[in-house]
N, C-alpha and C positions, 0 to 999 in steps of 0.2 A: 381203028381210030375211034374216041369215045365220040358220042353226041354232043354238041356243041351247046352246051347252055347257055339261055339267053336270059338277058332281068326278068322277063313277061314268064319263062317258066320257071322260075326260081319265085317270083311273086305267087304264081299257081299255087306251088308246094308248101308255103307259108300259108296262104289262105287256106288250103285244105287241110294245115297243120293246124292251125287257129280255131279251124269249124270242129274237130273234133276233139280241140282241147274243152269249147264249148258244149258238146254232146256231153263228154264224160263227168263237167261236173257238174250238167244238169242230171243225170242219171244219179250220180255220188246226192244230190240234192233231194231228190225226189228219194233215192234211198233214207237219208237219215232222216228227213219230214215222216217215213212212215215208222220206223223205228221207233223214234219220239210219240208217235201216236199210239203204239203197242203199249211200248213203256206208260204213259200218262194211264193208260186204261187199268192198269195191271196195277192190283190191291197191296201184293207185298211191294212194287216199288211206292207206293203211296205213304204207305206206312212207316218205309225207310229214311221219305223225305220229311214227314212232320218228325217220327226220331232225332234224324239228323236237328232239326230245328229246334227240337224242344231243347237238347240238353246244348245246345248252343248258347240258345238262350237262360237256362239253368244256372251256367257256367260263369256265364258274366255279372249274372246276379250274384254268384256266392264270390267273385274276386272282389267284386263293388264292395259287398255285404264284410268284406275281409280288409278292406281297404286297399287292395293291392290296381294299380292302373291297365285299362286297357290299352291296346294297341292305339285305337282311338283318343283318347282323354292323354293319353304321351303326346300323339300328334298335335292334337288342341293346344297346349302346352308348348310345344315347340312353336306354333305359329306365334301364341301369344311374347312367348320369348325373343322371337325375331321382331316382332312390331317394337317393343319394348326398346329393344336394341337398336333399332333403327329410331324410333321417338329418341335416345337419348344420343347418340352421333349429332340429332339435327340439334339438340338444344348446346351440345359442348362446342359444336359448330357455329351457333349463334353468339357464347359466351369469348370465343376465340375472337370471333369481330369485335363483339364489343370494346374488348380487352386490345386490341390491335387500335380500333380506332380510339380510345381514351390515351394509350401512348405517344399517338400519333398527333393525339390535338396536344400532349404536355410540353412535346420535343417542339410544338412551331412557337 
């Protein structure tokens, strides 16, 4: 006959499941905090990352300089489009009342 499990040990087992979920990714934490510190130290990752940056930024200049839009400046754009849009609903919206209420005072 198996052991009879009770809530209070089955809470046990959760708790002691939870404490070591908590170990592991303090340890996975404490692992990549040092990692991160290796890498920061270390010359060719350094130089990888102003690379990475420079021609990033290189990049945007010559589409600018071409006239071609960023991801950014499409976005921009699009906001500006949707205000637009919305600013003119409210005004065909106020024109419809208008226009409602001058029929309405013609017909009494």
């Amino acid at each position: 006959m198996p052991p009879k499990i009770t809530k209070e040990r089955v809470d046990q087992i959760l708790s002691q499941a939870k404490e070591s979920v908590k170990l592991l990714e303090s340890i996975q934490k404490e692992g990549l905090s040092k990692a991160q510190e290796y890498l920061k130290k270390s010359p060719a990752f350094l130089m990888a990352l102003e690379k990475e940056a420079f021609s990033k930024t290189a990049i945007l200049k010559k589409l600018k300089k071409l006239g071609i839009a960023t991801k950014e400046d499409v976005r921009e754009l699009n906001d500006k489009v949707d205000d637009l849009a919305s600013e003119l609903r409210m005004q065909i919206s106020k024109m419809n009342r208008k226009d409602s209420a001058k029929s309405g005072s013609k017909e009494a």
